[in-house]
C-alpha positions as CSV (number, residue, x, y, z in Angstrom):
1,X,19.9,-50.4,190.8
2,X,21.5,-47.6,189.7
3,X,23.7,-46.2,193.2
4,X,25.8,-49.7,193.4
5,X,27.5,-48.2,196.2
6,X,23.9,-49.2,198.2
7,X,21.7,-51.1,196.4
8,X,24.0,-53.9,195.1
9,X,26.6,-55.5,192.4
10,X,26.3,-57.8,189.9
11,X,29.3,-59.7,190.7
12,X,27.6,-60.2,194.5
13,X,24.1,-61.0,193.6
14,X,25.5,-63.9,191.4
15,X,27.3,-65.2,194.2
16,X,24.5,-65.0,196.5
17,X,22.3,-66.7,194.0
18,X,24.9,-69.9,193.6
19,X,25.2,-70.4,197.1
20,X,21.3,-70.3,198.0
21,X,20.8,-72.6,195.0
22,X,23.8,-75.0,195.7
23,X,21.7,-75.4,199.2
24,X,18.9,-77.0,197.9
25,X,17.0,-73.4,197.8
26,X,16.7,-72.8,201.1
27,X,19.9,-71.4,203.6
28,X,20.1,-69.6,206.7
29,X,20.5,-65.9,206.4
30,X,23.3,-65.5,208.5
31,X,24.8,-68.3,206.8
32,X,24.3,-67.2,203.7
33,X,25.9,-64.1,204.5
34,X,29.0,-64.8,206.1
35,X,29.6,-67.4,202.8
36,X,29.3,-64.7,200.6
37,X,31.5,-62.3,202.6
38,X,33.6,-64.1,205.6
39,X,33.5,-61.5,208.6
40,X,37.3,-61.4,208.5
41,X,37.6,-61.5,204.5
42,X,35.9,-58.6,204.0
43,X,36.4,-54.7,204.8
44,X,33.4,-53.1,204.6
45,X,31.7,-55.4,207.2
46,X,29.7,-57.6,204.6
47,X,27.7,-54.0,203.2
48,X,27.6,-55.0,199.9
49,X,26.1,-58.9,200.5
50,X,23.5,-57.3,202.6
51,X,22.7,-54.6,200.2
52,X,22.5,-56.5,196.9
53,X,20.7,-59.4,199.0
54,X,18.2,-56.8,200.4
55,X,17.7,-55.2,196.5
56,X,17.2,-58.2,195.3
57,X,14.7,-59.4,198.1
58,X,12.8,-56.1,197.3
59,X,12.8,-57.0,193.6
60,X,11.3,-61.0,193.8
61,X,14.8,-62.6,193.1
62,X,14.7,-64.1,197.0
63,X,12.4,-64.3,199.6
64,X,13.0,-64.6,203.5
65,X,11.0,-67.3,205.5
66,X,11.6,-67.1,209.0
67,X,15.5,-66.9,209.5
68,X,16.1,-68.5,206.2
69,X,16.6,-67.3,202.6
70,X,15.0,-68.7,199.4
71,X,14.7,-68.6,195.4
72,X,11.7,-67.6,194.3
73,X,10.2,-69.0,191.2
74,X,11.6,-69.6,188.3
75,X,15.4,-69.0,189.9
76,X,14.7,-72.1,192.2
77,X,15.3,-74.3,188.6
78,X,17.6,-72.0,186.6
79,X,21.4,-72.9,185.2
80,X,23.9,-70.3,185.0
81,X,25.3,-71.4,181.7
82,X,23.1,-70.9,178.8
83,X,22.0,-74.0,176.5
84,X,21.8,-74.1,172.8
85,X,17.8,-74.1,173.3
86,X,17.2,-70.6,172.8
87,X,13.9,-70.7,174.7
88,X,16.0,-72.2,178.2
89,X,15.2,-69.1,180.8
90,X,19.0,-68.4,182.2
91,X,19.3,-66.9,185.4
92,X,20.3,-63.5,183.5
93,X,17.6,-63.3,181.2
94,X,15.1,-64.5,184.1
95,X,16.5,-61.2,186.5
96,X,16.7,-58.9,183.2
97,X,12.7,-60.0,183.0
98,X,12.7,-59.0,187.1
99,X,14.6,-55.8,186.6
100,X,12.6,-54.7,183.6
101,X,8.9,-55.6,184.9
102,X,9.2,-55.1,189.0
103,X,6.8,-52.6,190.0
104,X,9.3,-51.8,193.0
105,X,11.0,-48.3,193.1
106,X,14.6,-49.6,193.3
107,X,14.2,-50.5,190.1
108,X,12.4,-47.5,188.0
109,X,15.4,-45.4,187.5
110,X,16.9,-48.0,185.9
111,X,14.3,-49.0,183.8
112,X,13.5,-45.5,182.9
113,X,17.3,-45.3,181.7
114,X,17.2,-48.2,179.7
115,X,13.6,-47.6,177.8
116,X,15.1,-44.0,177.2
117,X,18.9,-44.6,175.7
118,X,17.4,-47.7,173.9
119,X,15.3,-45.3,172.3
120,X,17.8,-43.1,171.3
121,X,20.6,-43.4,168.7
122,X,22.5,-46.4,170.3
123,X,25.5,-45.5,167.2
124,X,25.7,-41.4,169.1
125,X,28.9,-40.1,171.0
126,X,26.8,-39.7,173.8
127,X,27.5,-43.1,175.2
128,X,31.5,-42.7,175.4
129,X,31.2,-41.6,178.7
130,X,29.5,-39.8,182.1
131,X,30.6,-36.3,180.3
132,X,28.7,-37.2,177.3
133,X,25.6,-38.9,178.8
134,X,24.9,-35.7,180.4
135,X,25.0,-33.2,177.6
136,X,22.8,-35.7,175.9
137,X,20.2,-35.4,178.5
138,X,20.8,-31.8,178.9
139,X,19.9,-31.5,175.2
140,X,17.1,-34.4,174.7
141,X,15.1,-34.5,177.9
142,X,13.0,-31.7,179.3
143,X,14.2,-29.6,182.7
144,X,11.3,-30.6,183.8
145,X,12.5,-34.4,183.7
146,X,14.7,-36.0,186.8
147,X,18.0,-36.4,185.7
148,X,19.2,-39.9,184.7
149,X,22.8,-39.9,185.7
150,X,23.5,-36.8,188.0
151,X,26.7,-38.5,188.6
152,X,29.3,-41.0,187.2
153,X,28.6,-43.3,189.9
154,X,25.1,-43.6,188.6
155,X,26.6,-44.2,184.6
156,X,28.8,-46.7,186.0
157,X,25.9,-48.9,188.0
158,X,23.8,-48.7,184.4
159,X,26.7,-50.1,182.3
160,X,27.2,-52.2,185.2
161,X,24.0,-53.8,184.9
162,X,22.7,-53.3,181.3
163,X,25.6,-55.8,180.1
164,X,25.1,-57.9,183.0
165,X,21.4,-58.4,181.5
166,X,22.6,-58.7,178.2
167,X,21.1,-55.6,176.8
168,X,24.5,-54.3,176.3
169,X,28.4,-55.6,175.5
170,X,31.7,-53.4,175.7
171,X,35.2,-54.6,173.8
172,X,37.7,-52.0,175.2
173,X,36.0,-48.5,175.2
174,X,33.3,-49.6,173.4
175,X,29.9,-49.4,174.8
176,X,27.0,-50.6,172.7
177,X,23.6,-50.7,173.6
178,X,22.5,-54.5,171.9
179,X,18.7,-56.2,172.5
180,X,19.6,-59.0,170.4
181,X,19.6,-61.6,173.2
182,X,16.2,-60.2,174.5
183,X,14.6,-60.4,170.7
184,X,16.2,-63.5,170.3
185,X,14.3,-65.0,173.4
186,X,10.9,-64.3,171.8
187,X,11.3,-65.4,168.4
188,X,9.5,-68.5,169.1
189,X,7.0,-67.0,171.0
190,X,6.2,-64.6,168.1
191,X,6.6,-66.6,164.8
192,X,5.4,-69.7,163.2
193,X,7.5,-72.2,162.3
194,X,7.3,-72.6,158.2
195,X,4.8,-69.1,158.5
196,X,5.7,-65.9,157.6
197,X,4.9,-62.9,159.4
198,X,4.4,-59.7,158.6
199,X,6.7,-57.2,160.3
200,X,4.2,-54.6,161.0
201,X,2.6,-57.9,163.6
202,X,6.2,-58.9,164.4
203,X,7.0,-55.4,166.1
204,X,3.5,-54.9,167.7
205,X,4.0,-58.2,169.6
206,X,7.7,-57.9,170.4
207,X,6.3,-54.3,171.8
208,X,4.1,-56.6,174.3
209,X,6.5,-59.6,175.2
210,X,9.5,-56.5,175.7
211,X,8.0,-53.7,176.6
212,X,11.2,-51.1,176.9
213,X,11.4,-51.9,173.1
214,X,9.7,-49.7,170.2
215,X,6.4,-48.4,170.7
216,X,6.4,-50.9,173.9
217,X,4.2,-49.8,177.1
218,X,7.6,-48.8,179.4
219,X,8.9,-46.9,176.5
220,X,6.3,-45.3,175.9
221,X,6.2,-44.2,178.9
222,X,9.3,-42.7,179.6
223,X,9.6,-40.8,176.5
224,X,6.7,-38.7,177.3
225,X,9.1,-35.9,178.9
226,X,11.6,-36.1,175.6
227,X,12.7,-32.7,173.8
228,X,12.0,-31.8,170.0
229,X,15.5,-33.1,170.0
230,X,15.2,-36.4,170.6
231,X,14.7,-38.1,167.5
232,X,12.6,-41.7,167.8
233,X,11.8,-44.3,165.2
234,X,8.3,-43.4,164.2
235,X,6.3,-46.8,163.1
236,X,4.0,-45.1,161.2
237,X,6.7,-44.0,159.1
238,X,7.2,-48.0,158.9
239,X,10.6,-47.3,160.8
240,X,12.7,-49.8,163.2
241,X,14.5,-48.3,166.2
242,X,18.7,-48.5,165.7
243,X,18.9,-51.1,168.7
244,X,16.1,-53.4,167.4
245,X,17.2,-52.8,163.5
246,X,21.2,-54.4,164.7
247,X,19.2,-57.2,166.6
248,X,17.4,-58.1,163.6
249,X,20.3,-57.6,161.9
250,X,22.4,-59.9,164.1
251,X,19.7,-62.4,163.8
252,X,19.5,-62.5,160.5
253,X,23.3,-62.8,160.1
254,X,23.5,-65.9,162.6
255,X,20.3,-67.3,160.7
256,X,18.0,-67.6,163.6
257,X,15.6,-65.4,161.4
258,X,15.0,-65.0,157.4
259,X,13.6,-61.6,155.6
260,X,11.8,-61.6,152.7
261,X,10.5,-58.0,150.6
262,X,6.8,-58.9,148.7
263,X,5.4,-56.2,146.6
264,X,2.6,-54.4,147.3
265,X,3.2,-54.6,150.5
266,X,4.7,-51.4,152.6
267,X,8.6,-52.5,153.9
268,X,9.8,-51.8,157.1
269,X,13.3,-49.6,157.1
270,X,16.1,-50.6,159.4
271,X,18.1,-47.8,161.2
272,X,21.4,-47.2,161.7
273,X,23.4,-44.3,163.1
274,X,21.8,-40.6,162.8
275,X,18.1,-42.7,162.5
276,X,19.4,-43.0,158.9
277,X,18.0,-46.1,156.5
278,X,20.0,-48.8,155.7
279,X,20.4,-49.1,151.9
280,X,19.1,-52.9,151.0
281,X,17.5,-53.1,154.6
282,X,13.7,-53.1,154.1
283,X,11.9,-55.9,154.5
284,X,8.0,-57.0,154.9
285,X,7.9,-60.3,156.4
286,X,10.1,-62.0,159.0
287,X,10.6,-65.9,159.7
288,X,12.2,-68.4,161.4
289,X,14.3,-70.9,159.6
290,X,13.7,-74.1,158.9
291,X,13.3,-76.1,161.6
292,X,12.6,-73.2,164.2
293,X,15.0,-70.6,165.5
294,X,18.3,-71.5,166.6
């Protein structure tokens, strides 16, 4: 996922999935094809169509029956747009869910990348650019370790992607790392309406239902190879990552979840930049509002 230049764009791979579900599903491959990218329209004899539709055949977003392409379940039934139902499964949150759990190689090193940086202090320098990336992982990874992004092209496909599955947003030459959306998703699988929950059992779930998140199984394993250097939230410290401490921030701003501090109970510390606590941020239980999340 990383090398766009052969495994595929975002931009393409929504087009391919609009056409195959504006026909019913099902389409002929060559059809399919030469819609995306008309033989005399294009300049690089329909290379990227075939490559995204190939990476994302490999990955479980299409499947090929005889001469014809299909959607695989659940993109056979997904809308683009997103509704105000928080738990509606959008076409990017369904392929962010593909790109973070496929077994398949195409998409480890991006996986890898994301558990690791979302890991990290998503407030540092390093993320201003290709320079800066790699100095980071010069300083926080291990030689031993393959390098993430051995070349701009690389940086550029995980940008690419990680806002394209809504792990990320940029506003000028911002980048920010952002799981909101994807802790947002599993509020209501996680809490009770009317119940609250301790945060300790709120973060060891959320590790199961999103597992590049703290102390989550692909997390974990990717940080195995990570330097002295590299700093991580440590939960038995009662500490949140940065990333997940601004989505529970965000949520709790937009009032899709409430925070409450009971004594004698140990409180959870938010992070921000530098794995520093936020002053006022620590908090035992988490809820959903009234009447469910937003």
């Amino acid at each position: 996922m990383l090398n766009r230049p052969s495994e595929g764009l975002t931009s393409v791979l929504l087009v391919l999935w609009r056409t195959v579900r504006a026909n019913k599903n099902a389409i002929k491959k060559e059809r399919l094809i030469a819609h995306c990218a008309p033989p005399k329209g294009v300049a690089d004899q329909q290379k990227q169509v075939k490559q995204t539709l190939t990476t994302w055949t490999d990955l479980g977003i299409f499947r090929e029956s005889g001469d014809e392409i299909r959607l695989t379940d659940p993109f056979a039934k997904l809308e683009y747009r997103k509704e105000k139902d928080p738990t509606h499964l959008d076409f990017r949150r369904a392929t962010r869910h593909v790109a973070m759990t496929s077994t398949h190689t195409k998409a480890q090193d991006f996986q890898r990348a994301a558990a690791t940086l979302l890991a990290s202090d998503i407030f540092g320098s390093h993320f201003s650019g290709h320079r800066e990336i790699q100095k980071w992982e010069n300083t926080h990874l291990q030689e031993t370790d393959t390098p993430l992004f051995t070349n701009d092209t690389r940086w550029a496909g995980f940008v690419s992607w990680i806002q394209f599955l809504e792990l990320a947003w940029s506003v000028g030459s911002t980048f920010m790392l952002d799981p909101t959306d994807a802790v947002k998703q599993e509020l209501h699988n996680i809490l009770h309406p009317d119940q609250k929950t301790s945060f300790p059992t709120f973060m060891t779930a959320l590790a199961k239902r999103v597992p590049y998140l703290d102390s989550g199984r692909l997390q974990q394993q990717h940080l195995k190879r990570r330097s002295e250097r590299f700093k991580i939230a440590d939960p038995a410290k009662n500490e949140v990552s940065p990333a997940v401490s601004l989505a529970i921030i965000r949520l709790e701003q937009s009032r899709d979840i409430r925070l409450t501090r009971e004594a004698d109970t140990h409180a959870m510390h938010l992070l921000t930049k530098a794995f520093k606590s936020i002053p006022g941020k620590e908090f035992t239980h988490i809820a959903l509002p009234q009447g469910g999340a937003r």
